[in-house]
C-alpha positions as CSV (number, residue, x, y, z in Angstrom):
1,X,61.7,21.9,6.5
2,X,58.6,19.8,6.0
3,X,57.6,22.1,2.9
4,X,61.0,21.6,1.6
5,X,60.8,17.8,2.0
6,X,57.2,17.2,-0.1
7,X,58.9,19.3,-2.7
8,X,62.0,16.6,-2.8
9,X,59.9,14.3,-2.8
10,X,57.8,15.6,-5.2
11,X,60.8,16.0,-7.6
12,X,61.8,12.5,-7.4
13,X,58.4,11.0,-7.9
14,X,58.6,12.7,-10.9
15,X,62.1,11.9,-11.9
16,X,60.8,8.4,-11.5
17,X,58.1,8.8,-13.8
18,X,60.5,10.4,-16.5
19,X,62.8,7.1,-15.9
20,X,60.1,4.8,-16.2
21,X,58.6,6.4,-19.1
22,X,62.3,6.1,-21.3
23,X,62.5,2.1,-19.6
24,X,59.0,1.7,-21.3
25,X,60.7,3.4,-24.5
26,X,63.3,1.0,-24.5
27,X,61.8,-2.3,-23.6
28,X,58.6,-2.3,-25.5
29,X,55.4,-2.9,-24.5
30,X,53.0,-0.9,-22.0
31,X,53.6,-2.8,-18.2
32,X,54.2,0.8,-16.5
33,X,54.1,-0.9,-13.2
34,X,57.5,-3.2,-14.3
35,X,58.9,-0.5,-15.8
36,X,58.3,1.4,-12.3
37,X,59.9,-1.1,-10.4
38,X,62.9,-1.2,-12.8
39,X,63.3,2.8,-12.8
40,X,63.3,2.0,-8.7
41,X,65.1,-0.9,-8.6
42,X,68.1,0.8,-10.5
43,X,68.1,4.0,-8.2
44,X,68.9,1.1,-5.2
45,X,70.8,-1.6,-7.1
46,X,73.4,0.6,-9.0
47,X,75.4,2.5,-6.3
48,X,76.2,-0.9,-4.9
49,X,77.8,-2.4,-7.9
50,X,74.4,-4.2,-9.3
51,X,74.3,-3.5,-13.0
52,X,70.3,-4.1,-14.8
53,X,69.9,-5.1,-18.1
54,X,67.7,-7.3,-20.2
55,X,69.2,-10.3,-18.8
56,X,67.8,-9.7,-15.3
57,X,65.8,-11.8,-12.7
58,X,62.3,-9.5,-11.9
59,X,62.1,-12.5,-9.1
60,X,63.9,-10.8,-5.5
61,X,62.9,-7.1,-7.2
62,X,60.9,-7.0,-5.5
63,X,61.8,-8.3,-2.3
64,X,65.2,-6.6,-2.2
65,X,63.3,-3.2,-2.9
66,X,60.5,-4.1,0.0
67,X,63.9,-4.4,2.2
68,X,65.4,-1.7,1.4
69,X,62.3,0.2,1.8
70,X,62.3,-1.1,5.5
71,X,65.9,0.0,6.0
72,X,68.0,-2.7,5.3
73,X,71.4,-2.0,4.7
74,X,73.2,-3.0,1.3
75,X,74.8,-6.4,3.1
76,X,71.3,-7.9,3.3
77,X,70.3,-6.2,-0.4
78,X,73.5,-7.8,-1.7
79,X,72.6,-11.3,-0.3
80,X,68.4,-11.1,-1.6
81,X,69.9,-10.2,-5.1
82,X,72.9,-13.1,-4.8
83,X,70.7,-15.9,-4.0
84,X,68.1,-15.1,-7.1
85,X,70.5,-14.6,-9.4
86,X,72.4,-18.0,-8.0
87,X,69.3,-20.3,-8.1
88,X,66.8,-21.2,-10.4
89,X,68.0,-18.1,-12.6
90,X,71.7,-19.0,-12.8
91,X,71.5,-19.9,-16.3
92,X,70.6,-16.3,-17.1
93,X,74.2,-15.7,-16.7
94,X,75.0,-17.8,-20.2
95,X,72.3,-16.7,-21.9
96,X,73.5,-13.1,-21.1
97,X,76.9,-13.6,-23.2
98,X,75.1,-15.4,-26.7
99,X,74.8,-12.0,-27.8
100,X,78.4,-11.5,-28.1
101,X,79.0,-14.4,-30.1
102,X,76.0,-13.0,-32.6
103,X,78.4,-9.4,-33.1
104,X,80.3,-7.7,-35.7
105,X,79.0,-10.7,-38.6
106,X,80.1,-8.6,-41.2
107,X,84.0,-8.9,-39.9
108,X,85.4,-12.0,-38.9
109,X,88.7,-10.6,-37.5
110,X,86.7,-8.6,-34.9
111,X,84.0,-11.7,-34.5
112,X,87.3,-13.8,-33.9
113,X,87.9,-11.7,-31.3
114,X,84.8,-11.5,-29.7
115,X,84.5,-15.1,-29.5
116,X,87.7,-15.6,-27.8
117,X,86.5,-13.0,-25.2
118,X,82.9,-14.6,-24.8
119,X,85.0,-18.4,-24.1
120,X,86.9,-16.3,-21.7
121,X,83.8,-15.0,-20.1
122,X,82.1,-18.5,-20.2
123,X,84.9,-19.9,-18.8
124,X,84.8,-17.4,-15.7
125,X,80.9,-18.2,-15.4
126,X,81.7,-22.3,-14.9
127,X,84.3,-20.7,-12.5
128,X,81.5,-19.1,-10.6
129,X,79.4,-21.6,-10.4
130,X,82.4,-24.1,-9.2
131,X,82.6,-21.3,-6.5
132,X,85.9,-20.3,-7.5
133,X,85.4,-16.7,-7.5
134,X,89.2,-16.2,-7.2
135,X,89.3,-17.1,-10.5
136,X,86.4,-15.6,-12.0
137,X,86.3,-11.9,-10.8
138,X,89.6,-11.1,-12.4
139,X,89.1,-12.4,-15.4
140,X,85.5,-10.7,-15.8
141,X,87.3,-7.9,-14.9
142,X,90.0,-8.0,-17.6
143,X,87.9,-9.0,-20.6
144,X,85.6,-6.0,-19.5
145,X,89.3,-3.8,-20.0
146,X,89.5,-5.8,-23.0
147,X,85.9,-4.9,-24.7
148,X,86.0,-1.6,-23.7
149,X,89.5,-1.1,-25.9
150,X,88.2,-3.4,-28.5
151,X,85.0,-1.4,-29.2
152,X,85.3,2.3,-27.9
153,X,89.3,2.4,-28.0
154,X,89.9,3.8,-24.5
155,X,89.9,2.1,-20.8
156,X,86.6,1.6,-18.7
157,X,88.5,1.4,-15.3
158,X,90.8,4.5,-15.4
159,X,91.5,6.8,-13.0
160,X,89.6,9.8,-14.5
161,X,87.9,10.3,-18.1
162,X,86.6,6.8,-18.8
163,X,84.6,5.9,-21.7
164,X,81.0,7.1,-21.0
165,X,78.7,3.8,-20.7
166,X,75.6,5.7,-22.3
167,X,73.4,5.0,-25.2
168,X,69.7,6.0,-26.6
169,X,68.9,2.2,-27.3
170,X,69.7,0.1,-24.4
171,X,68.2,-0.5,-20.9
172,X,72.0,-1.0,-19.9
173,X,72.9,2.1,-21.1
174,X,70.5,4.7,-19.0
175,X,72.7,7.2,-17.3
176,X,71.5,5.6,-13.8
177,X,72.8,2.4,-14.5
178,X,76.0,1.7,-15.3
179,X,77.5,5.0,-14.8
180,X,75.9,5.3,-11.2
181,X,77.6,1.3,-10.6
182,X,81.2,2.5,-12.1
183,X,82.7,4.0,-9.0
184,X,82.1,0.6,-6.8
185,X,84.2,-0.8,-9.5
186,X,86.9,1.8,-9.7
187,X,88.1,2.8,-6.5
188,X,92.2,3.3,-6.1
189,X,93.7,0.8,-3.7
190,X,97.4,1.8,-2.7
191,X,98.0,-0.4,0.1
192,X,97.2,-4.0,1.0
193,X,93.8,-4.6,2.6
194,X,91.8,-7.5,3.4
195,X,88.5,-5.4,3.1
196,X,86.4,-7.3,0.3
197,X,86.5,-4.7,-2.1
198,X,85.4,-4.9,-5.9
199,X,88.0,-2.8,-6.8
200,X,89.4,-3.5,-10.4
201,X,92.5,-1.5,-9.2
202,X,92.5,-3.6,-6.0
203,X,92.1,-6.8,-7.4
204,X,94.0,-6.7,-10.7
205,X,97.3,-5.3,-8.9
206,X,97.5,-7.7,-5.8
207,X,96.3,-4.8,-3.4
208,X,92.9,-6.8,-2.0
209,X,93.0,-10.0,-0.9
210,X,89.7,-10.6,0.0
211,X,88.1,-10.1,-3.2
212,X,87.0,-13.3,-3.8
213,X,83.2,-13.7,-2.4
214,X,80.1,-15.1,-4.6
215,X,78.3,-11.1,-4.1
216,X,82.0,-9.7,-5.5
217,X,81.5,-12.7,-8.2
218,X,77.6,-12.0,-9.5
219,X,78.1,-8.4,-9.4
220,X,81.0,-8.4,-11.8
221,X,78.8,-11.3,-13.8
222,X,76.1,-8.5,-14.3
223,X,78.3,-5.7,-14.7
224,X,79.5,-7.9,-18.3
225,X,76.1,-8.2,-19.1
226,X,75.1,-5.1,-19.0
227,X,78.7,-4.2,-20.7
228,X,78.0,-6.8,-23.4
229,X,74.4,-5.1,-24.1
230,X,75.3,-1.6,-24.4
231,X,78.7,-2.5,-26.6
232,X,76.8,-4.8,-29.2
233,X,75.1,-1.9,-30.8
234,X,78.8,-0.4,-30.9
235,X,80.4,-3.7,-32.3
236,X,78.2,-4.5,-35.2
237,X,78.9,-0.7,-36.2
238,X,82.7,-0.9,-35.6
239,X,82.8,-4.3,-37.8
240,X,81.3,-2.6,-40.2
241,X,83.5,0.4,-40.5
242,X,86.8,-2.0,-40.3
243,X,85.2,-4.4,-42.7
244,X,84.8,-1.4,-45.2
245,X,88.4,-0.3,-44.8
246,X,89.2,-4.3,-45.8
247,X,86.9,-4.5,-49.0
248,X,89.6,-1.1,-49.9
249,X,92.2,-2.5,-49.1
250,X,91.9,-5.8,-51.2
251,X,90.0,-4.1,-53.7
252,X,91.1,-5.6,-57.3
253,X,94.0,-7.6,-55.8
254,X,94.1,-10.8,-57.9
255,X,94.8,-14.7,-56.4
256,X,94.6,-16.6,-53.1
257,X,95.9,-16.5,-49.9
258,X,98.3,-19.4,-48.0
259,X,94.9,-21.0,-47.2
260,X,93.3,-20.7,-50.5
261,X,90.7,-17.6,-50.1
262,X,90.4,-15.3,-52.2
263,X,92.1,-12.4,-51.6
264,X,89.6,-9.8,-53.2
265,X,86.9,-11.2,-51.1
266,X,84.5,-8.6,-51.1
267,X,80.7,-9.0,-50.7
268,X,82.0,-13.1,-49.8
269,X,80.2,-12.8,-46.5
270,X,77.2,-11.3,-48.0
271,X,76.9,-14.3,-50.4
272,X,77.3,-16.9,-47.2
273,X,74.7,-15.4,-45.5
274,X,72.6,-15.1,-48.3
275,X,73.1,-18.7,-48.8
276,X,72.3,-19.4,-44.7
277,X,69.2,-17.8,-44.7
278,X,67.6,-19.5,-48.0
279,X,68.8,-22.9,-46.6
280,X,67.0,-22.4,-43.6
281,X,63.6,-21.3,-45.7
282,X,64.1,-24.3,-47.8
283,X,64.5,-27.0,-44.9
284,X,61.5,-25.8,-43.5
285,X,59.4,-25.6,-46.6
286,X,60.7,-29.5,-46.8
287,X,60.1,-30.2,-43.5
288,X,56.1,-29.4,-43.7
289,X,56.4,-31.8,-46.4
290,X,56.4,-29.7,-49.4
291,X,52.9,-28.0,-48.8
292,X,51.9,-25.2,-50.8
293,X,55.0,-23.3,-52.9
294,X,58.5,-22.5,-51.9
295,X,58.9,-19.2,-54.0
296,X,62.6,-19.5,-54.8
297,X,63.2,-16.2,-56.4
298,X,61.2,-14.4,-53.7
299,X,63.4,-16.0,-50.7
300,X,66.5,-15.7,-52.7
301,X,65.9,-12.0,-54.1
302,X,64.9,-10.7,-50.7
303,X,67.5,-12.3,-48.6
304,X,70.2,-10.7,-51.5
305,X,69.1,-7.2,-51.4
306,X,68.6,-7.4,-47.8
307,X,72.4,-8.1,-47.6
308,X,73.1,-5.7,-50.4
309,X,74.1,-7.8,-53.5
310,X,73.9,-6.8,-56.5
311,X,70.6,-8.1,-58.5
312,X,72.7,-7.9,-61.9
313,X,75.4,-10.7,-60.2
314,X,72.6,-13.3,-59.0
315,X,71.5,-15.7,-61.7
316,X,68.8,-18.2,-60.7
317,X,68.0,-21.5,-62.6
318,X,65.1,-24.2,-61.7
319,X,62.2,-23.8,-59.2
320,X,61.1,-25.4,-56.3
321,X,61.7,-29.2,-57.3
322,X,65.7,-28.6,-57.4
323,X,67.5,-25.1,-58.2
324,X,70.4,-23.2,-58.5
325,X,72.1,-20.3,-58.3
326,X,75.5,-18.2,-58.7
327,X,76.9,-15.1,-57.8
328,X,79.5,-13.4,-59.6
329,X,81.8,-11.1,-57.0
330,X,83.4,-8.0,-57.6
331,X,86.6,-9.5,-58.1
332,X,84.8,-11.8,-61.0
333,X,85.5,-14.8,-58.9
334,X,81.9,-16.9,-58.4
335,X,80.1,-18.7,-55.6
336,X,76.9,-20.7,-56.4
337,X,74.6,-23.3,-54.7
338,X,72.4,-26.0,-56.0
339,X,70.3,-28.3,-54.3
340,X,66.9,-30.2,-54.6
341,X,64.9,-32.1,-51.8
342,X,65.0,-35.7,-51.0
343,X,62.8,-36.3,-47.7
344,X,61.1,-35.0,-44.8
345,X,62.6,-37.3,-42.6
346,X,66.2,-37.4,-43.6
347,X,68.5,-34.9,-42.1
348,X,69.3,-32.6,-43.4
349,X,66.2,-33.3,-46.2
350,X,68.3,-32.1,-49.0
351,X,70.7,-32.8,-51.4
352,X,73.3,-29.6,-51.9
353,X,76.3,-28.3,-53.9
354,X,78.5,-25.8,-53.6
355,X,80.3,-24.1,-56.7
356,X,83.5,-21.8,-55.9
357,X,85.3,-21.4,-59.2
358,X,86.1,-18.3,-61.6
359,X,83.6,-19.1,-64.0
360,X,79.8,-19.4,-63.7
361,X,78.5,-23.0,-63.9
362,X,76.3,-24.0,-66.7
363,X,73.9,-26.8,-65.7
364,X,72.8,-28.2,-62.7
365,X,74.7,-30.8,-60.7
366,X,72.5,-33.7,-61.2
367,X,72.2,-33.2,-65.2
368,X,76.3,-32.8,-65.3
369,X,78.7,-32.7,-62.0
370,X,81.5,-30.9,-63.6
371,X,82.8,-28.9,-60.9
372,X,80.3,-29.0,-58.4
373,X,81.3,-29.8,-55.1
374,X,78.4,-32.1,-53.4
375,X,77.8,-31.8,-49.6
376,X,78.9,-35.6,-49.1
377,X,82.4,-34.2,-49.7
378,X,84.6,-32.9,-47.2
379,X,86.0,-30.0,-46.4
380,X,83.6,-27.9,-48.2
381,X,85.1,-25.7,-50.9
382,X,87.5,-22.9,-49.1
383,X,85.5,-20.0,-49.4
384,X,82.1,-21.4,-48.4
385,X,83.4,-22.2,-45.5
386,X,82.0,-20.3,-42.5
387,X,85.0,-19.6,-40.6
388,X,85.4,-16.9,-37.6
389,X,88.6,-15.4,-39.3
390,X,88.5,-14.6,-43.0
């Protein structure tokens, strides 16, 4: 018996090692002790409903691990691992969710989406801090329903043969996280009980009527987190893959729709971001008051074949003292920019235009206007206009 016990424990020791060791893989960086704890910390946490991920307190690790080591029972775990992540870290639980308004760029039907689901998540979040946890378990647990059919096309709470929450990338998405934490969540509840269970089942069908308790609340908070980590990888791929199936579908289809955009919009997003990112380089160069160069065809170049334009469509006129540029879209429709600095102190500390027309333009704004658009005139023109549904 005592031979057979140093060999289990032997096993697991090294089991621990080998989770540690992929942690490390996944997190960066060379802190084996953290990544130690983690790999420990998951083995405890995760049976009782406690999903890790990136977004997670290290402060009360430790000290729910030191009391579990003593023998204390998952009530008193539950509590150590409640109060951190409801005190000085509760704004962890925000910060968790940005990501999901930073997915699936490339299609703004599915980013529309996602946004709605992230307000509906934030909005549960104020709930739980209000201490309304009536309110904010069920809809944590819907929009979670909601994702997982969104992003993987199948439910996360069935009864049998849900979606496997596994990936290579994410600390989230190790087998002994989510996975292990699933069955808390999914447990069948046929008949009314008072018994404080996180069932989804339970909950969502009127079956437990004492669901509502700040534990039930910040467990379901980190079970989205750790959702909304492990799916992102699978969002930005899924926007792409529907954005493709858009660009065919519009694909040499000629005029505007009710609002004005083009129809044919391919590669428009490209252009925007394009645009965003050169901005931003510019701003700062102007903001360190002009020192040194601002190398316009390296910033504009580089952002454009990072978001796979096509160098033969990108003209660029001017340098550094004012400059502009076009690009000419598949559909032969053309977006362009212009702008020159006025001051380091005025916000923003440039002058811009915007150019959306079917021809190239051919001068800059300040030698001729034509049919520039300045920035000092709103709305901006229709498709330079950053919306979440194109």
């Amino acid at each position: 018996m005592c031979a057979m016990t140093a060999v289990t424990r032997q096993h697991v020791a090294e089991q621990l090692r080998d989770e540690a060791a992929e942690i490390l893989r996944r997190l960066g960086g060379n802190n084996h002790e953290a990544a130690q704890q983690v790999a420990q910390a998951m083995r405890v946490f995760a049976p009782l409903g406690w999903v890790m991920s990136r977004v997670w307190p290290t402060a009360g690790t430790r000290a729910a691990l030191e009391a579990a080591a003593a023998g204390a029972g998952s009530e008193r775990i539950d509590q150590i691992l409640t109060d951190v992540w409801n005190g000085e870290h509760s704004r962890w639980l925000e910060w968790g969710i940005t990501p999901l308004r930073c997915a699936a760029n490339v299609h703004k039907p599915l980013k529309r989406d996602l946004w709605r689901r992230a307000e509906l998540i934030e909005a549960a979040i104020r709930h739980h801090h209000a201490g309304a946890y009536e309110a904010s378990i069920p809809i944590l647990l819907a929009q979670i329903e909601g994702l997982s059919y969104d992003l993987v096309g199948r439910a996360f709470f069935p009864k049998r043969d849900g979606v496997e929450a596994v990936d290579d990338e994410t600390l989230a998405g190790l087998r002994a996280n989510i996975e292990v934490a699933r069955p808390y969540y999914s447990a069948d509840v046929r008949v009314r009980q008072s018994e404080g269970s996180l069932s989804r089942h339970g909950i969502l069908h009127g079956r437990e009527l004492a669901y509502d308790t700040r534990v039930n609340s910040t467990k379901a908070l980190t079970l989205t987190l750790g959702l909304v980590e492990h799916w992102l990888p699978v969002a930005d791929k899924l926007a792409l893959s529907q954005r493709r199936e858009h660009e065919a579908a519009v694909a040499g289809q000629t005029g505007f729709d009710a609002a004005g955009r083009l129809i044919d919009d391919r590669e428009v997003p490209e252009v925007l971001n394009t645009n965003y990112w050169v901005e931003a380089e510019y701003m700062e160069w102007i903001s360190r008051g002009q020192q040194g160069e601002f190398d316009v065809q390296r910033a504009l170049t580089m952002r454009a074949e990072s978001d796979g334009l096509t160098r033969q469509r990108l003209q660029l006129h001017g340098d550094q003292a004012g400059f502009w540029w076009y690009y000419q879209l598949p559909g032969g429709h053309v977006l362009g920019w212009a702008t020159r600095p006025i001051s380091c102190h005025r916000t923003p500390p440039h002058d811009s235009w915007w150019w959306d027309q079917p021809v190239p333009p051919t001068t800059a704004p300040w030698v001729s206007l034509d049919r520039w658009q300045p920035n000092t005139q709103l709305p901006i023109p229709i498709n330079w206009q950053p919306v979440l549904a194109m």
